[in-house]
C-alpha positions in Angstrom: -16.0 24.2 36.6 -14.3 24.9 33.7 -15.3 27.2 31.1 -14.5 28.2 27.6 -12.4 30.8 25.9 -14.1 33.0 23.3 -10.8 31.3 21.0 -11.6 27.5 22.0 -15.2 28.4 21.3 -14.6 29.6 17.6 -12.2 26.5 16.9 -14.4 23.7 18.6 -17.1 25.3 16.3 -15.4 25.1 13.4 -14.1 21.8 13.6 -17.7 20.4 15.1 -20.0 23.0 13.9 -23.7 21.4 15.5 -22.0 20.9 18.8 -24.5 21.8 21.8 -22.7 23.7 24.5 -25.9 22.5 27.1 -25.4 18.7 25.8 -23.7 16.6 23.5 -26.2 15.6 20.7 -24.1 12.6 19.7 -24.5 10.9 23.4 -28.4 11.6 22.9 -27.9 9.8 20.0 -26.6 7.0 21.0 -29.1 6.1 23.8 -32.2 6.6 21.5 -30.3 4.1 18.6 -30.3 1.9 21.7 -33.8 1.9 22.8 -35.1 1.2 19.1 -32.9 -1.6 19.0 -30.6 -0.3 16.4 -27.4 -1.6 18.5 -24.7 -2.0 15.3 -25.9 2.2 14.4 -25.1 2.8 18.1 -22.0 1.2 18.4 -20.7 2.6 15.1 -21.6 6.5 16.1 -20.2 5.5 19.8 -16.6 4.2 18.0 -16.4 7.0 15.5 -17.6 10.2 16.9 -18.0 9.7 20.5 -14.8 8.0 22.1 -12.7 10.5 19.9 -14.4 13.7 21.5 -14.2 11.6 24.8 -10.6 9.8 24.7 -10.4 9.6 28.4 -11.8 5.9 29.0 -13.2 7.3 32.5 -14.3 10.4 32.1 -16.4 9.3 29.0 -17.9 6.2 30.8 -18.8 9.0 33.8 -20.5 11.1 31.6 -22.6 8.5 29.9 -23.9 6.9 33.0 -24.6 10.8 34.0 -26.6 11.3 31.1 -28.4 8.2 31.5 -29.3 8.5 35.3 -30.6 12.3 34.6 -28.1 13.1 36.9 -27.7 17.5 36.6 -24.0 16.9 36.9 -24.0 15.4 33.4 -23.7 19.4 32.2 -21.1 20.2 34.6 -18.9 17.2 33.4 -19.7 17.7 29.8 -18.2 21.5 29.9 -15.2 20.4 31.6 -14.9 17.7 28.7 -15.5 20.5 25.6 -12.4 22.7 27.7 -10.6 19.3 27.7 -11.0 18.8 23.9 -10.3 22.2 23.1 -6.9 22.0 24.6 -6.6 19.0 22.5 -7.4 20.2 19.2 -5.2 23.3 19.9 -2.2 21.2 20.6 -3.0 18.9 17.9 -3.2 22.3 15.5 -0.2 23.5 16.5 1.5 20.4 15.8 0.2 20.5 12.3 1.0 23.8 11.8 4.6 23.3 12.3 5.1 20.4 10.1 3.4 22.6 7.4 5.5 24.9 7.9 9.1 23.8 8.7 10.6 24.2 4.9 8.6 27.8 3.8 11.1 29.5 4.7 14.1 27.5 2.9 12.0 26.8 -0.3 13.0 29.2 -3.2 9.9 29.8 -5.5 11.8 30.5 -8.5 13.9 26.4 -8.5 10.7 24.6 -9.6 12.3 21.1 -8.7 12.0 22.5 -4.8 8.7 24.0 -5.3 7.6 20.6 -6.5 8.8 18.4 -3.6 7.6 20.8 -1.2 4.1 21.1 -2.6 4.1 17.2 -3.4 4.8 16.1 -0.2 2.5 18.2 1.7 -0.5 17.1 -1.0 0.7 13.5 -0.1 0.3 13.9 3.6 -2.7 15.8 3.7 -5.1 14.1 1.1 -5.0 12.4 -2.4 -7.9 15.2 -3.5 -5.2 18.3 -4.2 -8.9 20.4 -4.0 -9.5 19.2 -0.3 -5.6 19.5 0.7 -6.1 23.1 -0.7 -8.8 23.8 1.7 -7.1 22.2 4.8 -4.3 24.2 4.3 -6.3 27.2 4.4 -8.3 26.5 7.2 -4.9 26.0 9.3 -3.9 29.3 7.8 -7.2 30.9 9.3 -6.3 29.0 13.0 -2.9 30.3 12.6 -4.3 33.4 12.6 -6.3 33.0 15.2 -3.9 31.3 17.5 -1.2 34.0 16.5 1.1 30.8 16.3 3.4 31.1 13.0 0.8 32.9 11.2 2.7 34.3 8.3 4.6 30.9 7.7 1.2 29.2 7.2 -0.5 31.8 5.0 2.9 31.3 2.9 2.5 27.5 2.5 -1.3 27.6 2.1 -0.9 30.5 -0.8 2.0 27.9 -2.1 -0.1 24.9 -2.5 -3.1 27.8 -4.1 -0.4 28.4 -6.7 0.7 25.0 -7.4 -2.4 23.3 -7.2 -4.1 26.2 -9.7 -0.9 25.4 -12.3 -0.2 29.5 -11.7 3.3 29.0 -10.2 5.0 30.6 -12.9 8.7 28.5 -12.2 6.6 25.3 -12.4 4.6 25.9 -15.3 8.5 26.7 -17.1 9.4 23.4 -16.3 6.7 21.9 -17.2 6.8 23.6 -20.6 10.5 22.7 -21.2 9.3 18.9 -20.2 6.7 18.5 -22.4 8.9 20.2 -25.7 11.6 17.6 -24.5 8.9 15.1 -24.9 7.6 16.3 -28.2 11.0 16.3 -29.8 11.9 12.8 -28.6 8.5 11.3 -30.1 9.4 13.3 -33.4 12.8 11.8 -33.5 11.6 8.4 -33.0 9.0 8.6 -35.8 12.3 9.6 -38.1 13.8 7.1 -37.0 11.4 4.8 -37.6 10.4 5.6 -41.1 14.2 5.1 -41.9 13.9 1.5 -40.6 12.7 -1.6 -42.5 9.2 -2.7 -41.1 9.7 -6.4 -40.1 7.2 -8.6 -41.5 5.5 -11.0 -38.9 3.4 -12.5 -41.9 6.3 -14.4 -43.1 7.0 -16.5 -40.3 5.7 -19.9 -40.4 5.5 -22.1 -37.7 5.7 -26.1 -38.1 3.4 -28.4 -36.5 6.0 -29.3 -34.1 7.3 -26.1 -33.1 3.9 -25.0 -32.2 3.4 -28.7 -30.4 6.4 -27.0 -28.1 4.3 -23.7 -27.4 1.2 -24.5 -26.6 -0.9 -26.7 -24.2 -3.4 -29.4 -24.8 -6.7 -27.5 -25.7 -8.2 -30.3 -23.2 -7.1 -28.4 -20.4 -9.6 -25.6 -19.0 -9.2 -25.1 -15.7 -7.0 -22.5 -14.5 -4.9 -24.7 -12.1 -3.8 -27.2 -14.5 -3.3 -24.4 -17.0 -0.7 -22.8 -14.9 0.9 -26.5 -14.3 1.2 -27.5 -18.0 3.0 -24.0 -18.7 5.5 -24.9 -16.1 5.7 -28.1 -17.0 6.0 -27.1 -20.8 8.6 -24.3 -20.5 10.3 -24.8 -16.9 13.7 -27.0 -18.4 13.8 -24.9 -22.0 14.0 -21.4 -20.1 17.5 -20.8 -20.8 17.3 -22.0 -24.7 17.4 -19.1 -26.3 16.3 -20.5 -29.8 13.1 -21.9 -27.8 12.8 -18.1 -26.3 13.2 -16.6 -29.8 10.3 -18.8 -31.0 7.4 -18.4 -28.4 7.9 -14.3 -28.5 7.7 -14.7 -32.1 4.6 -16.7 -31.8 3.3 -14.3 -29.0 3.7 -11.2 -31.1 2.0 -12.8 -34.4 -1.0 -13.9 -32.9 -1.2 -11.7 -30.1 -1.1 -14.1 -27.5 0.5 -14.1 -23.7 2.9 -17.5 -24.3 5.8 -14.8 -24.5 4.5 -13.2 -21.1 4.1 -16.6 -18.9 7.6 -18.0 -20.8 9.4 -14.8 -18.9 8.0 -14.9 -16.1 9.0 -18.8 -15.6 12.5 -17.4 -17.0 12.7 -14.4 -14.5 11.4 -16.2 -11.0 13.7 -19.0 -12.1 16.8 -16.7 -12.5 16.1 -15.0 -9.8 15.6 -18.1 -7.1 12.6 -17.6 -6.1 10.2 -19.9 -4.1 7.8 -22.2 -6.4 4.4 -20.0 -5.4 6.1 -17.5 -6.4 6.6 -18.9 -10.0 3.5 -20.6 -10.1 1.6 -16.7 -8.8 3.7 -14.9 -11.9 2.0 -17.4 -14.5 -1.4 -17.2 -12.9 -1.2 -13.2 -12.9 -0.3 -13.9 -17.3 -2.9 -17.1 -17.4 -6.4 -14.7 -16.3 -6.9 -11.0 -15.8 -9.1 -10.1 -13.6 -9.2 -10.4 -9.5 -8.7 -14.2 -8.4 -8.0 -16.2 -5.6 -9.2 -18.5 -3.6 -8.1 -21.0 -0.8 -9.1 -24.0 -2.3 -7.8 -23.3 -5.9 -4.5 -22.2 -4.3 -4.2 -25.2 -2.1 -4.8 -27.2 -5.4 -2.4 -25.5 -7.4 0.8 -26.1 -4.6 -0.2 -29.8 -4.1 -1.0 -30.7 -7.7 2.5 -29.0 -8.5 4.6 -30.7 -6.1 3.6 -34.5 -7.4 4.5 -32.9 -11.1 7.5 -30.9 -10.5 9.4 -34.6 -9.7 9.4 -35.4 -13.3 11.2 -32.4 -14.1 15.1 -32.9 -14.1 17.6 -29.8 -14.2 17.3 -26.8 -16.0 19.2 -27.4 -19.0 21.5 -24.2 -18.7 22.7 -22.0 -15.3 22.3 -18.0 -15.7 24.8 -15.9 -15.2 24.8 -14.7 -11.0 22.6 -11.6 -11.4 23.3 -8.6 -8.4 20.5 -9.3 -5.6 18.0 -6.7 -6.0 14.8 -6.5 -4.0 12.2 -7.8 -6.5 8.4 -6.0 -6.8 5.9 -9.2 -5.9 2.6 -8.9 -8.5 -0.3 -8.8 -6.0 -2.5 -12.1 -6.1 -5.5 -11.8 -7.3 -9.1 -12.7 -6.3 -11.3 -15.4 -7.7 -13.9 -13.9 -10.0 -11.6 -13.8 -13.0 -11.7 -14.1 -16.7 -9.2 -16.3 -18.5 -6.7 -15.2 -21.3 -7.7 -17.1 -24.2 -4.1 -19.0 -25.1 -4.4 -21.3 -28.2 -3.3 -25.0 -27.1 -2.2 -27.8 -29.2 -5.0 -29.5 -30.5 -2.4 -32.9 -31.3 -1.7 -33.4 -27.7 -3.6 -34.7 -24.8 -5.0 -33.1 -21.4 -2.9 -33.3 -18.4 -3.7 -36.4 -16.6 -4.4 -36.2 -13.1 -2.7 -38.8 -11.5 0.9 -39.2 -9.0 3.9 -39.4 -10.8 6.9 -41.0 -8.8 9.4 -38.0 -7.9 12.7 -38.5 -8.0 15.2 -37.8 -5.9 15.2 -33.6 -5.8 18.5 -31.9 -6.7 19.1 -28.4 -6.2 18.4 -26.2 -8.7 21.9 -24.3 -9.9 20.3 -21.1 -9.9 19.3 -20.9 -6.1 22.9 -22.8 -5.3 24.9 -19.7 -6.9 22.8 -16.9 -4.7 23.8 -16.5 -0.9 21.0 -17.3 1.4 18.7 -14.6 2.3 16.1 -14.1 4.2 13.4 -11.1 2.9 12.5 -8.7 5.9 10.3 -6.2 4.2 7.1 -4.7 5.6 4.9 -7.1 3.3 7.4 -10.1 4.1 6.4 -9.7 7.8 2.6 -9.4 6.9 2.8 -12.2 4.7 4.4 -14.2 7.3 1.8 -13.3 10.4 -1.3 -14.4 8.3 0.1 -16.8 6.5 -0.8 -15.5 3.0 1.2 -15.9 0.1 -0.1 -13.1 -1.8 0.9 -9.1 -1.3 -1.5 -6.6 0.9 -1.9 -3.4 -1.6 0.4 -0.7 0.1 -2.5 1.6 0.0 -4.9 -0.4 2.1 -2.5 -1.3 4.6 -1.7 2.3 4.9 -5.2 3.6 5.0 -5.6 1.9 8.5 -2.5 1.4 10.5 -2.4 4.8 12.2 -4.5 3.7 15.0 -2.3 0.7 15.2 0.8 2.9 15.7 -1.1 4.9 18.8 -1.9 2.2 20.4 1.3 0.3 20.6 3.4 3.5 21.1 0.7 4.2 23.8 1.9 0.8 25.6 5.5 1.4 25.1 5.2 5.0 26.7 3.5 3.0 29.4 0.4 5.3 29.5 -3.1 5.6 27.5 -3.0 8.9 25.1 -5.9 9.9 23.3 -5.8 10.8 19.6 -3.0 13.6 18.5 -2.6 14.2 22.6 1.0 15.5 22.8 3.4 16.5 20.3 5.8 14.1 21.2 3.1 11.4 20.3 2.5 13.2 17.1 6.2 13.3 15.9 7.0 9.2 17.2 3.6 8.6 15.3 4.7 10.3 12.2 8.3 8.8 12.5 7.0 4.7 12.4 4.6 5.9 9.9 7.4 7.3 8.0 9.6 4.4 8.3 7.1 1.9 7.3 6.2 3.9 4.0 9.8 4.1 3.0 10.5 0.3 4.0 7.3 -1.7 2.8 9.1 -3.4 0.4 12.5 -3.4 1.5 14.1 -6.8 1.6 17.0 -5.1 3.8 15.3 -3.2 6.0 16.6 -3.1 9.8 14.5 -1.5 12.6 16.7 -2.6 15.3 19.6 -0.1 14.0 17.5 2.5 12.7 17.5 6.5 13.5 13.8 6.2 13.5 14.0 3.8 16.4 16.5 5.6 19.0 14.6 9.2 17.9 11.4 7.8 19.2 13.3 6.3 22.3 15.2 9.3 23.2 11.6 11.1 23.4 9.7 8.2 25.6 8.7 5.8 23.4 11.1 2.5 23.7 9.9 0.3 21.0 12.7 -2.6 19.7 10.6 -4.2 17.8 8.0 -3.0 14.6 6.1 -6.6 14.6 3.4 -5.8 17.6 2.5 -2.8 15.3 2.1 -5.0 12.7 0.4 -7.7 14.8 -2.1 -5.0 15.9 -3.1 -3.9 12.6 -3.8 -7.6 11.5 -6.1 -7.9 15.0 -7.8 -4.5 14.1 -8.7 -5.2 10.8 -10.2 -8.3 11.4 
């Protein structure tokens, strides 16, 4: 049997500080949730706490049948398992402490710009609350210690972020001095400047009955749906007359109103070829404000505009061929919404709800000029999987997909590993993370051909393809 160091002790302590050396108070736990019938509570404590002590599918399935059975071998097994997790956390503690610590050395405390992307990218890794990331980085400087593993490199980074994060890093605070000066002057300049200028008077504009007939809607129309379609309808062939454009973001800035807004982003999807949802998504995001969607009121919205889109003919001018650049989606938004008030033309009538004959479709000038393309981006592949139209927020689909990265590196290796096992795990983990951070929204991104990809094969983990990670997360969160 295996028995603790006095070291492994004082770290598994620390990191699980009511852990019973006699028995594991967690596996008790679980068993009397059981018996009272409290099965979701049990399965929850056994998916959280217990298979992460216990990685080892086998060894965690014997010790739980021990435990149950009363059988005295149940302490035996659960020592060997507390060495076993020791070793574990020191690897994985090692492994943190030298990507802490890998630029210490190089940074130079008195060029604030190298201070700053030092201390801002540990404080991204380790936790949004710079309090907490503090902390971490000076418990890892005590377990340096204690290890005697690159202990004066990690009180240097953990007295580095102390500085920065206390705004006491005297090179910083310079530069952030000189900033905000820079700032002040500009703002002073710009209120000279204005002063100088004639104020232009929106109170002597006057629109006629038919130019505001152009602008607006019929007031008839209330639900959102058709409120998005008569926009497009309205502005779709006059988004490249610029006497039209001059008069709805003079209406829009007179009476505060968002015409101006949905009229550019008809303009800009238009311009930019994209797909019809994605025009019809850019009006919806100006038409309410608020979180909405919902399956029915999209499905709705893509029939209803494919019966009216026939009647429209071609745009009446072609843009100029813009460079392709990748373009930021607006992230759809859920159905409890409240709706932009938009004044509508009280001398026209609601949009009828009826099949107009399309006519033959031409195509439109603006997608003919722009080489075919195919997005590959991080959200293009999620959107595609499960079939949304709408963007996952980055944050939520990086708040989970960790796991997902283990697991399908763990396949590829051809082995199970249990969480932060190796340090080869660790750096392939931390390399697929990296690569999907840096390419969630790139149209151009290319896995296949990437350094990422042959510097996780060279160290065991042959993976030619990001989609199962991808795949996984979708099955996971679900």
């Amino acid at each position: 049997m295996r028995t603790l160091t006095e070291l492994q002790l004082r770290i598994i302590k620390e990191e699980f500080p009511d852990i019973n050396l006699d028995g594991d108070t967690d596996v008790e736990r679980y068993f009397e949730l059981r018996s009272i019938g409290r099965h979701s509570d049990a399965l929850s404590l056994y998916s959280s706490r217990i298979t992460k002590k216990y990685p080892d599918d086998v060894q965690r399935a014997l010790l739980m049948r021990y435990y149950r059975q009363r059988d005295p071998r149940y302490t035996l097994l659960h020592q060997d398992n507390l060495v076993s997790l020791a070793e574990r956390m020191v690897g994985r503690i090692h492994s943190i402490i030298t990507f802490m610590t890998k630029d210490i050395d190089s940074v130079n405390l008195k060029d604030a710009y190298s201070v700053i992307k030092l201390a801002e990218g540990l404080l991204s890794v380790i936790s949004n609350d710079r309090w907490q990331a503090l902390s971490f980085a000076e418990r890892y400087a005590r377990y340096a210690t204690l290890l005697s593993f690159k202990s004066r490199e990690m009180a240097n980074t953990a007295e580095l972020l102390r500085l920065y994060v206390t705004e006491t890093l005297e090179s910083v605070e310079e530069l952030k001095k000189e900033r905000e000066e820079k700032i002040r002057l500009q703002r002073k300049k710009k209120l000279l400047e204005g002063s100088s200028r004639k104020t232009f008077d929106l109170s002597a504009i006057h629109f006629s009955n038919q130019e505001i007939a152009r602008i607006l809607i019929p007031e008839q129309i209330t639900r959102v749906e058709d409120t998005v379609i008569a926009y497009c309808l309205k502005y779709w062939n006059l988004v490249f007359d610029g006497a039209f454009e001059k008069s709805v973001f003079l209406y829009s800035k007179k009476f505060h109103t968002r015409h101006s807004d949905i009229f550019q982003a008809i303009k800009n999807g238009i311009s930019h070829g994209w797909k019809d949802e994605e025009i019809l998504n850019a009006v919806l995001a100006n038409v309410v404000s608020g979180y909405y969607y919902s399956i029915s009121g999209d499905r709705y919205l893509q029939h209803t505009w494919a019966r009216y889109k026939g009647s429209l003919g071609m745009p009446q001018a072609t843009p100029q061929p813009e460079p392709s650049l990748p373009i930021a989606e607006k992230p759809q938004r859920k159905r409890t919404h409240k709706k932009v008030p938009l004044k509508k033309s009280p001398q026209t009538k609601a949009l009828p709800r009826i099949s107009i004959p399309a006519p033959k479709k031409q195509p439109h000038k603006a997608v003919a000029q722009t080489a075919p393309f195919s997005p590959n981006s991080i959200t293009d592949i999620i959107k595609k999987m499960t079939g949304k139209t709408y963007t996952v927020y980055k944050d939520l689909f990086f708040q989970d997909i960790r796991p997902s990265i283990r697991a399908v590196l763990a396949n590829a290796a051809g082995k199970k590993e249990g969480l932060f096992s190796t340090s080869k795990q660790n750096q392939a983990e931390e390399l697929v993370y990296g690569y999907l951070f840096d390419h969630y929204s790139d149209p151009y991104q290319n896995w296949t051909n990437s350094e990422e990809r042959k510097r996780i094969e060279i160290i065991g983990y042959p993976l030619s393809s990001i989609e199962p990670i991808i795949e996984r997360w979708i099955k996971d969160t679900r």
